[in-house]
C-alpha positions in Angstrom: 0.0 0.0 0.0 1.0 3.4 -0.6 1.3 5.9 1.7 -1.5 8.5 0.1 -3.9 5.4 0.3 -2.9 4.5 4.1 -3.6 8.4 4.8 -6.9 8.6 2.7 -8.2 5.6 5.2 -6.4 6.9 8.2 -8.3 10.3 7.3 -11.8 8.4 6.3 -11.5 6.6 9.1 -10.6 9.6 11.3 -13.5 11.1 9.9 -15.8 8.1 10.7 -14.2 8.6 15.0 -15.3 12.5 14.5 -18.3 11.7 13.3 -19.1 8.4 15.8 -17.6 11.0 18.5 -20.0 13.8 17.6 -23.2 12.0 17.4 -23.0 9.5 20.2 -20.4 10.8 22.5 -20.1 14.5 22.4 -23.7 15.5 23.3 -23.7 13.3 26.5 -20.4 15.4 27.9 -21.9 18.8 26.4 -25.4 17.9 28.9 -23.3 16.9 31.4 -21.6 20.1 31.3 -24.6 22.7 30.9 -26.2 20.6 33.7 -22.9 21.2 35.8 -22.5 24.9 34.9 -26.7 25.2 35.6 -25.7 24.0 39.0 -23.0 26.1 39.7 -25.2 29.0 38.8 -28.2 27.9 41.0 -25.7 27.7 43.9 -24.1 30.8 43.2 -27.8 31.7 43.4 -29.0 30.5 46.1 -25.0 31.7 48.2 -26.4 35.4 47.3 -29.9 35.1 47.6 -28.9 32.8 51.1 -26.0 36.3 51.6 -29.4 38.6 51.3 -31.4 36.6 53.6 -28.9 36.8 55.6 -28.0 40.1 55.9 -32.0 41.2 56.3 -31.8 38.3 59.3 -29.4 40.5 60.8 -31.2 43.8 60.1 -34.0 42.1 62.0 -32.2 41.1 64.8 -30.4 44.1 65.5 -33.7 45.8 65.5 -35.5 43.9 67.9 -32.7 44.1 69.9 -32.5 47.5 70.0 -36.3 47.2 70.6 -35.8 44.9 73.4 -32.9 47.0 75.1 -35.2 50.1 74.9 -37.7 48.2 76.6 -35.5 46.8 78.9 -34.5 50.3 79.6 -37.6 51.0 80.5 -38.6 48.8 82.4 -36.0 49.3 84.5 -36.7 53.2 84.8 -40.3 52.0 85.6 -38.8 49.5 88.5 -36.9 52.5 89.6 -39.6 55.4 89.6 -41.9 52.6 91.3 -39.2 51.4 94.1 -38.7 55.0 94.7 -42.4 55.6 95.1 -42.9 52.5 97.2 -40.5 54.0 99.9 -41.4 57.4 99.7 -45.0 56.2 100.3 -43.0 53.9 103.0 -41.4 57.3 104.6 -45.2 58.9 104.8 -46.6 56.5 106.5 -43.4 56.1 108.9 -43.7 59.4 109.5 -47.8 59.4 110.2 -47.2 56.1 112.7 -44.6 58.3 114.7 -46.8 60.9 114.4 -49.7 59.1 115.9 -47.1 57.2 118.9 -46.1 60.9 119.6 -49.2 62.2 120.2 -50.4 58.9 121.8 -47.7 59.5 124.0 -48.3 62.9 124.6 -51.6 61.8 125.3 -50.6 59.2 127.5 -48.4 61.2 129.4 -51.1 64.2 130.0 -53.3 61.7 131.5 -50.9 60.3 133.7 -50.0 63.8 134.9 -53.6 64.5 134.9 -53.7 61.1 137.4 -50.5 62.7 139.4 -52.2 66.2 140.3 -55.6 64.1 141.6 -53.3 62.0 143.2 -51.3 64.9 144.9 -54.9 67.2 145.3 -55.7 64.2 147.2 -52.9 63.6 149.1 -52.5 67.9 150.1 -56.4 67.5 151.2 -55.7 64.8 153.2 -52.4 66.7 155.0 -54.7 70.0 155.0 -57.1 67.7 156.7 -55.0 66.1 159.2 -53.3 69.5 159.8 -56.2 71.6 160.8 -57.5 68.4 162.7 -54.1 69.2 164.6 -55.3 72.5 164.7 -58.2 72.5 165.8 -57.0 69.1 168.2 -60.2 67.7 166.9 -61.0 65.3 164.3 -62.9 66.3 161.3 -65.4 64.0 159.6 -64.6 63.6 155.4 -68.0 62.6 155.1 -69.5 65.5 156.8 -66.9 68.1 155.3 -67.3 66.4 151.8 -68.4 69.5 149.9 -65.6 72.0 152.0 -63.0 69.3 150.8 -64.3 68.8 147.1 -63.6 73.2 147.3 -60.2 72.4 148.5 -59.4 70.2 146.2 -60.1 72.6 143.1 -58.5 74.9 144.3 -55.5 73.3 144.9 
């Protein structure tokens, strides 16, 4: 064989492989591929749309936490104001119960006074008593005299 006819079969059947390779084997690898590269895309999709989501996540958050420290805030300025009102309101009512033991003791104290002075009316009434019985070296009847001592008495 000569060499022009070994290369026009080496080309026809070179052209037979292109051929066989680009009707039964090349369209298989090209699907393969788009699907592949479809895939890729998708996922390079779904990372920025997932990136978005993300970032709007953390809009969210930070505003609800903001939210939540505000109203943590106050709360806490509510606690306070209350607490503070709770022992000012604790304070008035301190004060009123001393006010009220003072003038029970004041009360308390004018009344045993008030018990003293009868005590000692009664007590000068009897001396004045025994002392004008020494007087008069007789003995005076209380029951008799009953109205002459009741004057003594007030006056004293």
């Amino acid at each position: 064989m000569s060499i022009n006819a070994t290369l026009i079969v080496q080309m026809i059947v070179f052209a037979i492989l292109v051929w066989f390779t680009m009707r039964f084997v090349w369209p298989p690898i090209t699907a393969a591929l788009d699907e592949r590269a479809k895939k890729i895309a998708e996922g390079l999709s779904a990372a920025d749309k997932a990136k978005a989501d993300l970032a709007a996540a953390n809009k969210r958050v930070e505003a609800q936490l903001s939210a939540a420290r505000d109203d943590a805030a106050k709360r806490l300025a509510d606690a306070e104001r209350l607490a503070q009102q709770l022992v000012e309101e604790a304070k008035g009512r301190a004060a009123e119960e001393g006010a009220k033991i003072i003038a029970a003791a004041k009360a308390e104290a004018e009344q045993e006074a008030a018990k003293a002075r009868e005590a000692l009316r009664s007590q000068v009434a009897g001396l004045a008593v025994k002392g004008a019985e020494q007087i008069l070296k007789r003995e005076v009847n209380a029951s008799v005299h009953a109205e002459l001592l009741g004057r003594l008495k007030a006056e004293l």
